[in-house]
C-alpha positions in Angstrom: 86.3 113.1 107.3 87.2 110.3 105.5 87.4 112.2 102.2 89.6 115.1 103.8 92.0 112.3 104.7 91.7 110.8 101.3 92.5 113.9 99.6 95.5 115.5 101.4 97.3 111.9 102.5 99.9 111.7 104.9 101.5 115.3 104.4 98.8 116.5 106.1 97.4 114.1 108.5 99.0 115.2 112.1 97.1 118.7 110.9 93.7 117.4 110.3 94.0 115.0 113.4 95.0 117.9 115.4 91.9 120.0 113.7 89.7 117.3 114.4 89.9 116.3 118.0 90.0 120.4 118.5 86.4 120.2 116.9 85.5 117.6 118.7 86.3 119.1 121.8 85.1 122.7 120.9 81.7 120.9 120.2 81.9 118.6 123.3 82.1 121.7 125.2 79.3 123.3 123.8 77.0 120.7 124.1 78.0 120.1 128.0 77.0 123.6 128.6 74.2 123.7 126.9 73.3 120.7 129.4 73.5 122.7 132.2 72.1 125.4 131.0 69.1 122.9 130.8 69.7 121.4 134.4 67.2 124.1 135.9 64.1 124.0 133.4 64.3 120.4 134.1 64.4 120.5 137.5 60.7 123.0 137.6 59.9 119.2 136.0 61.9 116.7 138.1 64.6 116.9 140.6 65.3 113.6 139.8 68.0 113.8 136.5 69.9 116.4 137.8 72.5 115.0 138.9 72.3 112.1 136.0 72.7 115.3 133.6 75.2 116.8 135.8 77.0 113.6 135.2 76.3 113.7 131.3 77.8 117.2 131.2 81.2 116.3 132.6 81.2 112.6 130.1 80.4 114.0 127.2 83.4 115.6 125.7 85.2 112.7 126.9 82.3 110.4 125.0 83.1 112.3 121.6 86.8 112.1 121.7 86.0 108.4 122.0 83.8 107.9 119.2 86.4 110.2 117.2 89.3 108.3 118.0 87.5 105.1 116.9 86.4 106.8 113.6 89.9 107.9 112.6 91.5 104.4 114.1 89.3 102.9 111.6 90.4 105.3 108.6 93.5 104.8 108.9 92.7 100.7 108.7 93.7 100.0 112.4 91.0 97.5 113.2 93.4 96.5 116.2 93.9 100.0 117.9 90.0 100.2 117.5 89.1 96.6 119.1 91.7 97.7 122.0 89.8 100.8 122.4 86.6 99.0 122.5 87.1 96.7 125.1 88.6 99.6 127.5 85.3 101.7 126.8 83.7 98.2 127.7 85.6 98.1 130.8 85.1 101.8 131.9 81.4 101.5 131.1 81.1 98.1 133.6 
């Protein structure tokens, strides 16, 4: 990422954001199913993480949009944004 940012600049950066958190997503999505489609050869194990990875399921594209948002707060040298978003994932995670 940071050398498609470094390439095409500012004329094209609401483009590639917009790309990016679509992928993000797209592959958030993905992965959740791919949880639950997992939920019931782990339950022939345990019964015990289902619900933990029912839980997982519904985080995780929310998890990745996080992570993304930091990555790209920090390309574009906004330490602040980044340190504001750290303490609120701090917070949410308490």
């Amino acid at each position: 990422m940071p050398s498609i940012v470094s390439r095409f600049g500012q004329r094209n950066r609401q483009r590639i954001d917009a790309a990016g958190t679509w992928v993000v997503l797209i592959y958030g999505g993905i992965t959740s199913v791919l949880i639950l489609a997992a939920i019931p050869l782990v339950a022939l194990w345990t019964h015990e993480f289902t619900a933990s990875l029912i839980c997982l399921a519904a985080v995780n594209p929310l998890q990745r949009l996080y992570v993304f948002f930091r990555r790209l707060c920090y390309i574009r040298d906004r330490q602040d944004t980044t340190a504001i978003a750290s303490i609120f994932g701090d917070i949410m995670r308490s």
